[in-house]
N, C-alpha and C positions, 0 to 999 in steps of 0.2 A: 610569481609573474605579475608586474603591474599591470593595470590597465591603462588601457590605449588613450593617451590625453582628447578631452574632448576638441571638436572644430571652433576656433574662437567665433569664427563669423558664423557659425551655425548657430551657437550659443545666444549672439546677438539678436538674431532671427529669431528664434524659438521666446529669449527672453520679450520681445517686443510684441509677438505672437499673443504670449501670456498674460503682460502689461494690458494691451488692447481689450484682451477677454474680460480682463476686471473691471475695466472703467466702461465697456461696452453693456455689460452686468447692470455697474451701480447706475449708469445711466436708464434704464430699463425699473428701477426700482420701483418709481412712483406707481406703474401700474399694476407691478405685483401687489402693493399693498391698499388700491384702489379697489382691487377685484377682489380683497377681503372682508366687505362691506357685509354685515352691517357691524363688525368688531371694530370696538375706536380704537386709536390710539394707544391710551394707557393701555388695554389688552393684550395690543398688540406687540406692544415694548417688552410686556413682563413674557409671551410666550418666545421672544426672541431672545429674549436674556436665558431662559431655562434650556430650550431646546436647543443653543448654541452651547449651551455651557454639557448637553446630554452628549451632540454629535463631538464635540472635541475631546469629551474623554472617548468614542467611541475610535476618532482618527489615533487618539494615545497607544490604544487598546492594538489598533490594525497593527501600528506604524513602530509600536513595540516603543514608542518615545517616554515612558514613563521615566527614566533616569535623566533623562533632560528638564523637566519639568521639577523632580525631586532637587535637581542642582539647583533651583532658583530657588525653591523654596527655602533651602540652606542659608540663603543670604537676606539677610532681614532690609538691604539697600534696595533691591532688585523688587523683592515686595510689595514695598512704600508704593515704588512705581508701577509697579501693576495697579496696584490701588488705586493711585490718580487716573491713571490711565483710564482705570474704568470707570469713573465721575464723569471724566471727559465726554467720555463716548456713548456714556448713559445720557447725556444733556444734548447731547448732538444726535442721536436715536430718537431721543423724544421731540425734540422739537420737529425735524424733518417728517415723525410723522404726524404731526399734530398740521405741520404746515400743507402736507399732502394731505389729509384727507376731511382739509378745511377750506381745500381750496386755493393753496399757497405754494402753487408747482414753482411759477413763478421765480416769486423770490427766494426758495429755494434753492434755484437754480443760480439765484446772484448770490448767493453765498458761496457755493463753490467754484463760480467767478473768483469771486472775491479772495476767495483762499490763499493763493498764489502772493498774495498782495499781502497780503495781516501774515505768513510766511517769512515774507524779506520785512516787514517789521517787527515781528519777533527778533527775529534775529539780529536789528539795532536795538530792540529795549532790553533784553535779555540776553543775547552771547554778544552786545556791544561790538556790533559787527561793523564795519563804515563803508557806508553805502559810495557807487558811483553816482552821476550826475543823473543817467536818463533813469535811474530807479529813485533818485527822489522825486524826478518829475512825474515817474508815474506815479507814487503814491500821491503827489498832491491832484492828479486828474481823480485818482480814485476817492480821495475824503469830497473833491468837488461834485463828483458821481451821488454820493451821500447826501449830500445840500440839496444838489437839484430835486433826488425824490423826496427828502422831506420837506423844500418849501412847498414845491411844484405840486407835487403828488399829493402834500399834505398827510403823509403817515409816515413814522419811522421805520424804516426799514429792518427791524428788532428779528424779526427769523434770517433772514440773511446774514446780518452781524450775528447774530448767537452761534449759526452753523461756522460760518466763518474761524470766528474765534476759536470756537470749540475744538472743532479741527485743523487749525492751526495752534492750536497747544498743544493736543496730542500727540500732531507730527514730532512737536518739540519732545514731548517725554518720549516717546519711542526711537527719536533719537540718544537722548541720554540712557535708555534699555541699551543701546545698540544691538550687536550681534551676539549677546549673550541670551538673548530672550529672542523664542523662534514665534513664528507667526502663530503657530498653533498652541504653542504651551503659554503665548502671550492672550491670546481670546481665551483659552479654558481661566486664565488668572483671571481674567478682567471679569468674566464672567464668573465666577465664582463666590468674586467682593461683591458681586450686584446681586448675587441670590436673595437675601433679604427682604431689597428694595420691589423686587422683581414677585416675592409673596405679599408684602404689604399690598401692593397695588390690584392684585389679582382677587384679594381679600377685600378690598374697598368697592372692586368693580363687583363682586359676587352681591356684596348687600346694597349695591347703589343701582347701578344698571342691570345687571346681569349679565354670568361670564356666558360668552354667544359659544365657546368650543363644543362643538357636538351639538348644538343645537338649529345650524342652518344647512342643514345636508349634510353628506359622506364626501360630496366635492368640496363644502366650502373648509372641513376639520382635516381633509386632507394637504390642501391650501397653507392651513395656517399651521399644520405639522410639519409643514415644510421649512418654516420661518428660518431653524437652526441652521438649515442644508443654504438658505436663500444668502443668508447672513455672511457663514460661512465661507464657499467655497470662492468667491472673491476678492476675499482676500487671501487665500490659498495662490489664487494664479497673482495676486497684487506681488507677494514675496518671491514667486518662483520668477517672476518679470524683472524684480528689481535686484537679484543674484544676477541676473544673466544682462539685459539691456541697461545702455550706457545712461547715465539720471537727464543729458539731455532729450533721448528720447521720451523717458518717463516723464519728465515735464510737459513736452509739446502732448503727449498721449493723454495725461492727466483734463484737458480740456473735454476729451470725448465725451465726460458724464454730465460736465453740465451744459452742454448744448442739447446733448438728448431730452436731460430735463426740461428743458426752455423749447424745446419744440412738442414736447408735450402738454407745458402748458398752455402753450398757442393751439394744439390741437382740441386741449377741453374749453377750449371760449374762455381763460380766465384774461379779466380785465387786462388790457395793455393801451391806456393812456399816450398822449404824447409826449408828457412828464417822466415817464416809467420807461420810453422807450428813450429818449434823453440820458436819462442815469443810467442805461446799461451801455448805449454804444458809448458814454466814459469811458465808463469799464474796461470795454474791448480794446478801447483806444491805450486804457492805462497799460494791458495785459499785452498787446502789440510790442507794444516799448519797451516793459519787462521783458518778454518772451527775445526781442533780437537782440538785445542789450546781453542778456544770458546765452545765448546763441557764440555773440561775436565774443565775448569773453571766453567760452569754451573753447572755440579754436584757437586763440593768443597764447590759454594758459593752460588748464589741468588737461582740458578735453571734454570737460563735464560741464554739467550745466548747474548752475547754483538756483536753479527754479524751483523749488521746494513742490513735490509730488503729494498727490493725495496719497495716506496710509490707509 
């Protein structure tokens, strides 16, 4: 007896439901990893690299998905890529929190602004894609966005692009993974090539600063026990979002995270000049342009939206 096909517009629902949950998450991040004070950064990297890489064999273990994961291992192509992958997103974990918990909610936040945009330029430097008219005007609003905060503001913008970039190659190699590599046997790979980096660090922070785990309460070790679960489940509803809702909604949904960021940074008093506020309403301006340009495209032609989503 087969089962009963599911409802497409329920699917839709539910997928969009799931989408919202992840980017409503990653937006919320900053102050999960705010409220794990006084552990820096590198600590915090290395306990997110471990206890991500604990809980996804443990989802293995649930979800009985061991044979999934063994099939990639087979393939020495699939690998490579988990590898990079996890460069990627070891460089874009570190920066984001080096920028959060130095004070850099901010431009943080304009980096995954910014995302959307270094996105559709991948995609002309690398799958030699040929852009329409109003996505090249908007990347030239967004390199002008750039200019203005670095003459204006006088500092480069170096964690926003790093985040940007970082995450905008990822999305690239997790494309070329595609649907052969699932959300969860793709974080235990990535996480796995980082175990290494993830004990060097935690080994540097023991004889430099000192590892704070266990040392600032049973709330604060509980907190950052958490890290794997925080990491984790996000991107669990990120994949179960993008099976089910259509990529224009994941596009327009994908803005959810970094506005939340940028109202948090406004919420902690970090600087916002009228240089800095300059170079972002670029931004938004570029991201408008993008966003209806990909919009009106969807409906002429596939149905989708060519916005490139946060992974």
């Amino acid at each position: 007896m087969t089962a009963p096909a599911a409802d497409p517009a329920r699917e839709r629902l539910l997928g969009g439901v799931y989408a919202f949950s992840a980017y409503f998450l990653w937006g919320f991040m900053p102050l999960y990893f705010l409220v794990l004070a006084p552990t820096g950064p590198w600590e915090v990297v290395s306990w997110r690299v471990l206890l991500s890489f604990v809980f996804c064999l443990l989802l293995l273990t649930v979800t009985r998905s061991w044979p999934r994961i063994l099939a990639i291992v087979r393939k020495p192509r699939l690998l490579l890529w988990t590898a990079v992958a996890g460069a990627l997103i070891y460089v874009n974990w570190q920066v984001f929190l080096i920028a959060t918990l130095t004070g850099h909610v901010l431009e943080s936040s304009l980096g995954y602004f910014i995302n959307p945009i270094v996105t559709v330029l991948l995609g002309v430097l690398v799958l030699h894609e040929r852009l329409r008219v109003t996505q090249w005007v908007a990347l030239g609003i967004a390199a002008a966005a750039v200019a203005v905060i670095v003459v204006g503001y006088g500092a480069f913008p170096w964690i926003a692009l790093t985040l940007a970039g970082s995450f905008g190659l990822y999305g690239l190699v997790k494309k070329q993974l595609g649907p052969e590599v699932d959300a969860v046997s793709g974080l235990t790979l990535e996480s796995f090539w980082l175990l290494p980096v993830a004990g060097v660090q935690l080994a540097v922070v023991g004889v430099t600063t000192g590892i704070t785990m266990g040392t600032a309460g049973a709330g604060h070790a509980v907190l950052l026990g958490l890290a794997g679960v925080v990491t984790a489940v996000p991107l669990l509803f990120f994949a179960a979002g993008a099976r089910r809702a259509p990529l224009s909604v994941m596009g327009l949904l994908q803005f959810v995270a970094p506005i939340l960021q940028f109202a948090i940074g406004v919420w902690l008093g970090e600087d916002m000049p009228p240089e800095r506020w300059a170079g972002f309403a670029l931004v938004w301006v570029a991201l408008i342009l993008l966003t209806a340009d990909s919009l009106r495209h969807a409906r002429r032609g596939r149905g989708v939206s060519d916005l490139g989503p946060i992974t």
